[in-house]
C-alpha positions as CSV (number, residue, x, y, z in Angstrom):
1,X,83.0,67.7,92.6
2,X,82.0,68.5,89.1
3,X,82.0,65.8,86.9
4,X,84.7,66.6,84.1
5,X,86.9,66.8,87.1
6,X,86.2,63.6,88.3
7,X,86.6,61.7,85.0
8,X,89.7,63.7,84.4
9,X,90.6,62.6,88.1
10,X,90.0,59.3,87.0
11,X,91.9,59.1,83.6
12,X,95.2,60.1,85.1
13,X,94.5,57.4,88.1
14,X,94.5,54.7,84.9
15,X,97.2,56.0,83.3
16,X,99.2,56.2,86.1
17,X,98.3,52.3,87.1
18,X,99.1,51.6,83.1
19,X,102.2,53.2,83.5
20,X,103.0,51.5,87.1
21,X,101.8,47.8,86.0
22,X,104.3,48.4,82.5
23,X,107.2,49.4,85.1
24,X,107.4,46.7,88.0
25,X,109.2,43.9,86.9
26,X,111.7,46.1,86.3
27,X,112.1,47.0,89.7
28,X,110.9,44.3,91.8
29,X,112.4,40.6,92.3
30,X,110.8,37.6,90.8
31,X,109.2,36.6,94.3
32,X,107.9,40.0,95.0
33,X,106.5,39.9,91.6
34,X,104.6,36.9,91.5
35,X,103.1,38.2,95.2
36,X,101.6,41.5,93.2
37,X,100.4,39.2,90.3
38,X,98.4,37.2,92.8
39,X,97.3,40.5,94.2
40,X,96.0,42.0,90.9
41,X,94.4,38.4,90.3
42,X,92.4,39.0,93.4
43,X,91.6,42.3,93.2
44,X,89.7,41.0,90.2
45,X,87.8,38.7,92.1
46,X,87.0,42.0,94.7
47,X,85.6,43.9,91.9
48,X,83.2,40.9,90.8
49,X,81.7,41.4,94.6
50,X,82.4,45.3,95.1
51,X,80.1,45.9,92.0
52,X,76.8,43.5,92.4
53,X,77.1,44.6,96.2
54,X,78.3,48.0,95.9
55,X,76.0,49.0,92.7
56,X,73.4,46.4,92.6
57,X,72.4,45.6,95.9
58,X,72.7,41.9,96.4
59,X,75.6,40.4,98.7
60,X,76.8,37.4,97.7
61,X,78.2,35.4,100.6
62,X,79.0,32.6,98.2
63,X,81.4,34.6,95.0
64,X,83.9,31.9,95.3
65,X,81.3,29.7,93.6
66,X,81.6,31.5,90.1
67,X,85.7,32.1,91.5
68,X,85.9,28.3,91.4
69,X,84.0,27.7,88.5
70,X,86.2,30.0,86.5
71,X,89.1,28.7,87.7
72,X,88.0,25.0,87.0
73,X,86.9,25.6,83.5
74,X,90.4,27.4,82.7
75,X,91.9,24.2,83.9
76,X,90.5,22.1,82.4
77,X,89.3,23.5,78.7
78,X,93.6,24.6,79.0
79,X,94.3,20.4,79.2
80,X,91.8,19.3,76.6
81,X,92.7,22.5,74.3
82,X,96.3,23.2,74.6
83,X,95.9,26.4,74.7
84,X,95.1,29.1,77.3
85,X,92.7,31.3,74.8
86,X,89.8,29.4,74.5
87,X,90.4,28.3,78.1
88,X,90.3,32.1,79.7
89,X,86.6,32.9,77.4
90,X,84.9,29.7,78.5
91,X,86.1,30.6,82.2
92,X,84.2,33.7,81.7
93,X,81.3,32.6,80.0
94,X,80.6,29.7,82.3
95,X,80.2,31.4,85.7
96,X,78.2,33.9,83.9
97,X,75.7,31.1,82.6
98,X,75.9,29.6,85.9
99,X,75.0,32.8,87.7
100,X,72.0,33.7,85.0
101,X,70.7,30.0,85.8
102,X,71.1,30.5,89.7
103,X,69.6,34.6,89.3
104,X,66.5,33.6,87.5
105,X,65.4,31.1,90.7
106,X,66.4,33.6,93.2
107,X,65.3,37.3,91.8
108,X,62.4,35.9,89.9
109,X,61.4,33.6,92.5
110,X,61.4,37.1,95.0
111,X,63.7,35.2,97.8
112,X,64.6,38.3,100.2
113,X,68.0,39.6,100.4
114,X,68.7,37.3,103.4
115,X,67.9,34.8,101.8
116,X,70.2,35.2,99.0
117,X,72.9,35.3,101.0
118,X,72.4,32.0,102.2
119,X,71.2,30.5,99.0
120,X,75.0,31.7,97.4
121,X,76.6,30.2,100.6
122,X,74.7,26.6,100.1
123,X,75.9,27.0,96.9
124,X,79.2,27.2,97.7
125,X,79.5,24.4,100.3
126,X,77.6,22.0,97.5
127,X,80.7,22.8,95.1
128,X,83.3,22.4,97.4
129,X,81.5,19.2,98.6
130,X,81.2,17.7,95.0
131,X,85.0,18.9,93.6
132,X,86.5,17.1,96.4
133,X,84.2,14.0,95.9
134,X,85.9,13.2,92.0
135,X,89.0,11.7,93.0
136,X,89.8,8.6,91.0
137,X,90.2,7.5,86.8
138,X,86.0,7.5,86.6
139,X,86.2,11.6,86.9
140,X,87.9,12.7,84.1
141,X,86.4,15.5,81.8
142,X,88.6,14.6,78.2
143,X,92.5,14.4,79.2
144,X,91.7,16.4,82.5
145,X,91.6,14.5,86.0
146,X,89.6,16.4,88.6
147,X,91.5,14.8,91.1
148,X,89.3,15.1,94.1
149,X,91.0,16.6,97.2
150,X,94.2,16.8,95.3
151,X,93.2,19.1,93.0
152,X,94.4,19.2,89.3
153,X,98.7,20.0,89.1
154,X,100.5,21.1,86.2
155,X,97.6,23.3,84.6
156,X,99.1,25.2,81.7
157,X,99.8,28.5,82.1
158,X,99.1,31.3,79.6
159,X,100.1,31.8,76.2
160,X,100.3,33.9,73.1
161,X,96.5,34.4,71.7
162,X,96.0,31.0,69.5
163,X,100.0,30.2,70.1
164,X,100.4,27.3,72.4
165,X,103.7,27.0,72.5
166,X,104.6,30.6,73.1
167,X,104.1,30.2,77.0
168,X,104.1,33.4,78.9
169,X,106.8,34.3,81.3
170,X,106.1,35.5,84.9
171,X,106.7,39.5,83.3
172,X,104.3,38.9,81.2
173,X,101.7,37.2,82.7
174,X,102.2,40.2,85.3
175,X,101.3,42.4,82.5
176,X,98.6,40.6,81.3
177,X,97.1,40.3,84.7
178,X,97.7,43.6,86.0
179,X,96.2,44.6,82.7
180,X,93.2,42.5,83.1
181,X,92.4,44.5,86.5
182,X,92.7,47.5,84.8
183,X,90.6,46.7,82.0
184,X,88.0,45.3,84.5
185,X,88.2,48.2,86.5
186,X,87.7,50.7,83.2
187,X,84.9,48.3,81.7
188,X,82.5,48.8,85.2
189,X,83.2,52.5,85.0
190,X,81.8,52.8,81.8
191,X,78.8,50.5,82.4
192,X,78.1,52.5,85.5
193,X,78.3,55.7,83.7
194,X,76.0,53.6,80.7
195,X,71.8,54.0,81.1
196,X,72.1,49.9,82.5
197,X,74.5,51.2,85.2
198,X,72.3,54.2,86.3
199,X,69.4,51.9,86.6
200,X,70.9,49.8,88.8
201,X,71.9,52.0,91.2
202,X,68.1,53.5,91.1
203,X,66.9,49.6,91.7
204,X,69.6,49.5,94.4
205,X,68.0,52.6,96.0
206,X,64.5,51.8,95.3
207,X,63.0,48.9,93.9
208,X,59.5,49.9,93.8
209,X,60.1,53.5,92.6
210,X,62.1,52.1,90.2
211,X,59.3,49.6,89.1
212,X,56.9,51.9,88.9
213,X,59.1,54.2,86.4
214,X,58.5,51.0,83.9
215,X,62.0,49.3,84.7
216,X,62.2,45.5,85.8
217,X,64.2,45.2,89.0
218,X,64.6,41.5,88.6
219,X,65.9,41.9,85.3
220,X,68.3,44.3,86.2
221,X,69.7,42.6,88.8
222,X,70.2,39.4,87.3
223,X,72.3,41.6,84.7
224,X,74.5,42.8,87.8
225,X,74.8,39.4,88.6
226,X,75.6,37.8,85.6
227,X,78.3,40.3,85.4
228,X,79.6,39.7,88.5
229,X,79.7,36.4,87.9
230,X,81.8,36.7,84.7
231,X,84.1,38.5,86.0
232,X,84.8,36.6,89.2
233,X,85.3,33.8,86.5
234,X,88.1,35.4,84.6
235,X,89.7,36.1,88.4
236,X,89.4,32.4,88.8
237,X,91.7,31.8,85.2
238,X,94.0,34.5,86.6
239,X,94.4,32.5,90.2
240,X,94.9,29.8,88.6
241,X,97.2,30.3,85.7
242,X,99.9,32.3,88.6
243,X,100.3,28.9,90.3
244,X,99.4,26.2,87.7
245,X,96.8,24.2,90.3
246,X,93.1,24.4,91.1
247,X,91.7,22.5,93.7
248,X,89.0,22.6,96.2
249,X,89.7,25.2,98.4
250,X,89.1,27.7,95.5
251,X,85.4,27.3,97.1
252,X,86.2,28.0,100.5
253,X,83.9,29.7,103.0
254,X,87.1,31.6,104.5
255,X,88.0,33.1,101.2
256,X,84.5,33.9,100.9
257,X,84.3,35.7,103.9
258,X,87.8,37.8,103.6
259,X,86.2,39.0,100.2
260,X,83.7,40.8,102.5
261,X,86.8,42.4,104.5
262,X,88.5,43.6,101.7
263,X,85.9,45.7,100.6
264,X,84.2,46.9,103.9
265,X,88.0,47.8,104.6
266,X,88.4,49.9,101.1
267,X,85.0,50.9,100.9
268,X,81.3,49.9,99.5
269,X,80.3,51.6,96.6
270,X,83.3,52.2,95.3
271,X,85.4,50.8,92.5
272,X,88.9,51.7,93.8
273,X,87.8,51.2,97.6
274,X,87.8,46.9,96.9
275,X,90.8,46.7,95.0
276,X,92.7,48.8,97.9
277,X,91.4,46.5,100.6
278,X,92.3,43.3,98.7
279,X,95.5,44.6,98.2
280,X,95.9,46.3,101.6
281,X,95.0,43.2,103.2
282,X,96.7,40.5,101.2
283,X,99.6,42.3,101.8
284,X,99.1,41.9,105.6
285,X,98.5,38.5,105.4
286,X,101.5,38.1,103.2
287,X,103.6,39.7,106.1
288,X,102.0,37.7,109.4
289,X,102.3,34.5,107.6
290,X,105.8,35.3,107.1
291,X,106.3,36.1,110.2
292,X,104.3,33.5,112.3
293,X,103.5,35.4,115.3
294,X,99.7,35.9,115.4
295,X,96.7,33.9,113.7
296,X,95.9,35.6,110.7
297,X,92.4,34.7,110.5
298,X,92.5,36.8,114.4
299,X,93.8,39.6,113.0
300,X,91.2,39.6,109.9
301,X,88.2,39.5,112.4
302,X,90.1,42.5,114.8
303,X,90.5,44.4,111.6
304,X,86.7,44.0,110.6
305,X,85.5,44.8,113.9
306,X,87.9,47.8,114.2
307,X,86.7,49.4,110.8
308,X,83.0,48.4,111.0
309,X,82.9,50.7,114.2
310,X,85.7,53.1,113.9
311,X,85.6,53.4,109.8
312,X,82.7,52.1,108.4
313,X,82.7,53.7,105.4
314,X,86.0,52.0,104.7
315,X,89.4,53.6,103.6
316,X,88.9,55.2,100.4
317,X,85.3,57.3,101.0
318,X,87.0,58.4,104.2
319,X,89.5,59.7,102.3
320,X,87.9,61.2,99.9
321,X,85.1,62.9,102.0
322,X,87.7,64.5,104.0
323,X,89.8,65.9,100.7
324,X,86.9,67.0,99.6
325,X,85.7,69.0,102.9
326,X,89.0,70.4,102.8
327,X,88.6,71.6,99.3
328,X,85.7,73.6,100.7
329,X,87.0,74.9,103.2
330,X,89.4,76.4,101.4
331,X,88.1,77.4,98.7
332,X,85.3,79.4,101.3
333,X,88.5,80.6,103.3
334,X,89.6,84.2,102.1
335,X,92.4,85.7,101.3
336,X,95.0,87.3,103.4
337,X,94.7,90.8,101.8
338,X,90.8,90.6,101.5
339,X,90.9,89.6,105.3
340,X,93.5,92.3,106.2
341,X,91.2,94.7,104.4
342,X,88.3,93.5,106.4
343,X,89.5,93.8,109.2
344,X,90.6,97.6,108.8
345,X,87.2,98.1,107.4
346,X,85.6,96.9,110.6
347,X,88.3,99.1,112.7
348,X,87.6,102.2,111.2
């Protein structure tokens, strides 16, 4: 596909989710809603891992570390601040300190990919462990209580930029979440398209070839990193501010794992292909938990297994690999008169 078509391809798929996330609350009930804001919030946190994995390389098995981080930083900067701007930057800048800190030991320190893996997951299970260790009056960071097990209630939702008391309403913090995915989804494209973005795909590719052109690989990926961190920290703020808490289980290993099905399910290496498996597969577990007739956490691991050997690309380069063979093969098909005429040609 040439590639004015497939930025013009991808301007009118942004448009057309401006235009759908401007035009839902006024068709959808308040429930329903709310259900698609916590969608959009964690189709955020499948872009953090759909890009360092996808792009850079490096599975995290541990993204709900920066997720809870984020979320935990909103919380409580939103108590001591009063207000939710200040709150939603330090969630952002945070987990990306945190994950420049944790990079450095683990791409400078040349700890294999396997390894990494398990290093995020430690990670993870150290967080979780602490968080729900700081229940009493001694763990309090200013007027916030981190409230152990129990998590911290009542977290202020967002506002108006500098405007405390201009709280959002569900519409709008719709709006401002759908908006945030977009935005997120925009900003990757253009780093990918930027010279940091091509290198990291060629590190991704080939680390040595790549080192040997004069580019650091373990700079560059601790730049995919960071990034990813950052932006699984502003997911975090979103999570949070749709249901006012943050506790513990922000950390989980489960969570962890279903971020890996949502984008082996919409793809690797794609931007779209994560958000359409979080999406696809919240959704799901929206409707069996409603429901109460099968385990969801079954039905996750039969839909992994079914797409890992029926579909392993995922949904959305199976899709587009097959639109595109069909553009080919029509575009080599002839007409009708010009095969008419070539068959007559042959007769006579």
């Amino acid at each position: 596909m040439p590639d004015a078509l497939k930025v013009l391809l991808q301007g009118l798929a942004v448009l057309a989710a401006i235009a759908l996330v401007a035009v839902l609350p006024t068709y959808l009930e308040l429930f329903t809603l709310m259900q698609m804001t916590l969608f959009a919030a964690m189709g955020v946190l499948a872009l953090s891992l759909g890009f360092i994995w996808g792009f850079g390389g490096i599975l995290s098995f541990g993204q709900t570390a920066f997720f809870g981080i984020g979320g935990y930083t909103y919380a409580v900067a939103a108590i001591n601040f009063g207000d939710s701007t200040n709150a939603i930057l330090l969630a952002i800048l945070l987990p990306a300190l945190f994950a420049a800190a944790l990079g450095y030991f683990v791409f400078y320190g040349r700890i294999s990919e396997v390894y990494l893996g398990v290093i995020t997951l430690t990670v993870t299970l150290i967080l979780f462990n602490v968080v729900n260790s700081t229940a009493g009056d001694a763990y309090t960071i200013g007027q916030a209580r981190l409230g152990g097990f129990n998590g911290i209630p009542s977290v202020p939702t967002f506002n108006a930029p500098y405007a405390p008391d201009a709280v959002l309403t569900p519409e709008a913090g719709w709006w401002v979440t759908g908006s945030a995915l977009i935005a997120v989804y925009v900003l990757m494209r253009l780093l990918l398209a930027s010279p940091f973005g091509r290198i990291a795909v060629a590190v991704r590719e080939n680390e040595t070839r790549a080192a040997l052109l004069g580019y650091d690989p373990r700079l560059i990926k601790l730049g995919v990193f960071m990034v990813g961190g950052a932006v699984a920290g502003l997911a975090g703020a979103l999570y949070v501010n749709w249901g006012a808490f943050v506790g513990p289980t922000i950390f989980s290993l489960s969570l962890s794992a279903e971020i890996i099905i949502w984008i082996t399910v919409g793809g690797l290496g794609t931007l779209i292909g994560p958000v359409v498996g979080c999406f696809l597969i919240q959704y799901l577990n929206a409707k069996i938990g409603s429901q109460q007739a099968f385990n969801a956490n079954l039905v996750l691991g039969v839909i992994l297994v079914a797409f890992v050997l029926l579909l392993p690309k995922g949904i959305v380069p199976t899709l587009r690999d097959a639109l595109l063979g069909l553009g080919r093969r029509t575009l080599r098909r002839p007409a009708p008169e010009t095969a008419a005429r070539t068959q007559i040609a042959g007769a006579e």
